[in-house]
VEXMI-667847 format. One line per field, with one value per residue (C-alpha): chain; x, y, z; residue number from 1. Coordinates in steps of 0.5 Angstrom, whole numbers. Layout:
REM residues N
chaine = c(A ...) .
X = c(X ...) .
Y = c(Y ...) .
Z = c(Z ...) .
num = c(NUM ...) .
***
This chain:
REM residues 151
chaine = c(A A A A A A A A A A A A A A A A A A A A A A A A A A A A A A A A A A A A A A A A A A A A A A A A A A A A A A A A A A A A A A A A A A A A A A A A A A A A A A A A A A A A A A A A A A A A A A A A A A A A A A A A A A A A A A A A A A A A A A A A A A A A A A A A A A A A A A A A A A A A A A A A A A A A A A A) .
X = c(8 2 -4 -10 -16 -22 -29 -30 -25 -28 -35 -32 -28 -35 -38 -34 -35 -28 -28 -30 -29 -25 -22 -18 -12 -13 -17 -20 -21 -26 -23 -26 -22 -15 -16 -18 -13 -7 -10 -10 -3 -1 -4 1 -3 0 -1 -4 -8 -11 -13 -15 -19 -24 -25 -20 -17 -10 -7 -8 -3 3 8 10 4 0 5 7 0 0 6 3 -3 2 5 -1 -3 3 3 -4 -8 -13 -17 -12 -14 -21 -18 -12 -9 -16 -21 -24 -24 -31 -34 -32 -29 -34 -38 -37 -45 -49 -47 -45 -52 -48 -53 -52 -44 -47 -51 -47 -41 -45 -48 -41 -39 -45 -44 -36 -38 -43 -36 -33 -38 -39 -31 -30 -37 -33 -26 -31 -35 -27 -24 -31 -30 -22 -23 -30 -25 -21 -22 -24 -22 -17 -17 -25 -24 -20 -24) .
Y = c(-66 -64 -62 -68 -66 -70 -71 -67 -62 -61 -60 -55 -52 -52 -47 -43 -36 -35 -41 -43 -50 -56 -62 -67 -64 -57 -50 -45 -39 -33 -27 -23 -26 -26 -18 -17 -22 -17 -12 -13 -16 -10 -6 -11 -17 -23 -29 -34 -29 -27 -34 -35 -28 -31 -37 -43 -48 -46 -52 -56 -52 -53 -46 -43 -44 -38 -33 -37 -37 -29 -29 -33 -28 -22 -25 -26 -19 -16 -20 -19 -14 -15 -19 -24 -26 -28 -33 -38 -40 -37 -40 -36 -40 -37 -39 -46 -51 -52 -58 -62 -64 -57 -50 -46 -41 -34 -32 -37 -38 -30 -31 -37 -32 -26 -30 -32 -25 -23 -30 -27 -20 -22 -26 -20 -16 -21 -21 -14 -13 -18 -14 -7 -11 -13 -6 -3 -9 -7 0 1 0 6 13 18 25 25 32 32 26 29 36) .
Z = c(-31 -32 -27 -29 -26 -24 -24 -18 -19 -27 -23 -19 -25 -30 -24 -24 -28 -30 -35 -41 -43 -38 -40 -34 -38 -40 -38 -43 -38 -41 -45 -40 -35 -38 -39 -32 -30 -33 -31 -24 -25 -29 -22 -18 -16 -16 -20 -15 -12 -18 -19 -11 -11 -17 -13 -16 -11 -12 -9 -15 -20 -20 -17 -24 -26 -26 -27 -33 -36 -35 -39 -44 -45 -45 -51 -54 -53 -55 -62 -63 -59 -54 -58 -58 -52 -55 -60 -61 -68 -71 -67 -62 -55 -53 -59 -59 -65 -71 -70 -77 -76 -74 -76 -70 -69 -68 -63 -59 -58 -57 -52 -48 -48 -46 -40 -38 -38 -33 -28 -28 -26 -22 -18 -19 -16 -10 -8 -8 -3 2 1 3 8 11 10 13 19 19 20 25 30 30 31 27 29 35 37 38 43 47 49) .
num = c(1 2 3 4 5 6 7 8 9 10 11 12 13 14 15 16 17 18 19 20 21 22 23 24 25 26 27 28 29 30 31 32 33 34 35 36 37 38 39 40 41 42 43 44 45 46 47 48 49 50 51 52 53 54 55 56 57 58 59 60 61 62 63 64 65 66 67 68 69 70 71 72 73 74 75 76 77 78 79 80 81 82 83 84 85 86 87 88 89 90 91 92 93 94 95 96 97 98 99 100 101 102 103 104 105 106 107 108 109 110 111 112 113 114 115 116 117 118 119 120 121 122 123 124 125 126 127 128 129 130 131 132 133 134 135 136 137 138 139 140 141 142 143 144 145 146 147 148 149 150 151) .
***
C-alpha cells in the first residue's frame, strides 16, 4: 500500500527544498538532493536519517521506504551516470513534462531549478550550523588541557 498524502502533508512537502513536484501519491525530489542523499549514505548515513536531517516528517513513509529509494537511485546511477538522477525515461524531473499548450522557456525551467538549488543549500546550511552549534554546546563543557589544571 502506498503512502497517500493530504492537503496538509502536500503544503508541507511543496516547502520543502528537497522536492521538486508533489502529488497525494508520488514525491519527485530535486537531483541535488538525490546526489547529496547517496553521497551522505555512501559516508554511512542512514536512509531515514538523511530524509530527517533535510527536515520530512519520516513518520509518514513506510519503513522500507527510504533505503529502497536509495537503491533505486543507485541503480539509476549505475545504468546512467550521475546524470540520471536528473531525468527518468528522457524527460528531466527539474524540467517537467512539456505542456501540449505553451513551450517550455528554457530560461525559465533554468531559473526554477536554479532557485531549488539555492533554498536546498540554504537547508543544508542551516542543518550543519545547528549540528556545530550542538557539537560546539556538547563539547564547552569539557576541559581542555588537563595538565595545566592541575598546576
Amino acid at each position: 500500500m502506498r503512502t497517500i498524502f493530504s492537503g496538509d502533508d502536500l503544503a508541507k512537502l511543496r516547502k520543502n527544498p528537497c522536492v521538486f513536484s508533489c502529488t497525494e501519491r508520488t514525491i519527485n525530489y530535486t537531483s541535488e538532493f538525490k546526489k547529496r542523499a547517496l553521497e551522505l549514505h555512501a559516508q554511512g548515513v542512514t536512509a531515514r536519517e538523511i530524509w530527517k536531517q533535510v527536515g520530512f516528517d519520516i513518520t509518514k513513509w513506510k519503513k522500507d521506504y527510504f533505503s529502497s529509494t536509495l537503491k533505486d537511485w543507485r541503480r539509476i546511477v549505475k545504468k546512467y551516470g550521475i546524470e540520471g538522477l536528473s531525468r527518468l525515461g528522457g524527460v528531466q524531473y527539474d524540467m517537467g513534462k512539456p505542456n501540449k499548450k505553451e513551450p517550455v522557456s528554457v530560461d525559465k525551467d533554468r531559473l526554477k531549478r536554479l532557485e531549488l538549488q539555492v533554498k536546498y543549500l540554504e537547508a543544508e546550511n542551516d542543518f550543519l550550523a545547528k549540528l556545530r552549534a550542538k557539537r560546539a554546546e556538547r563539547n564547552s563543557g569539557r576541559a581542555r588541557n588537563s595538565k595545566s589544571s592541575e598546576s
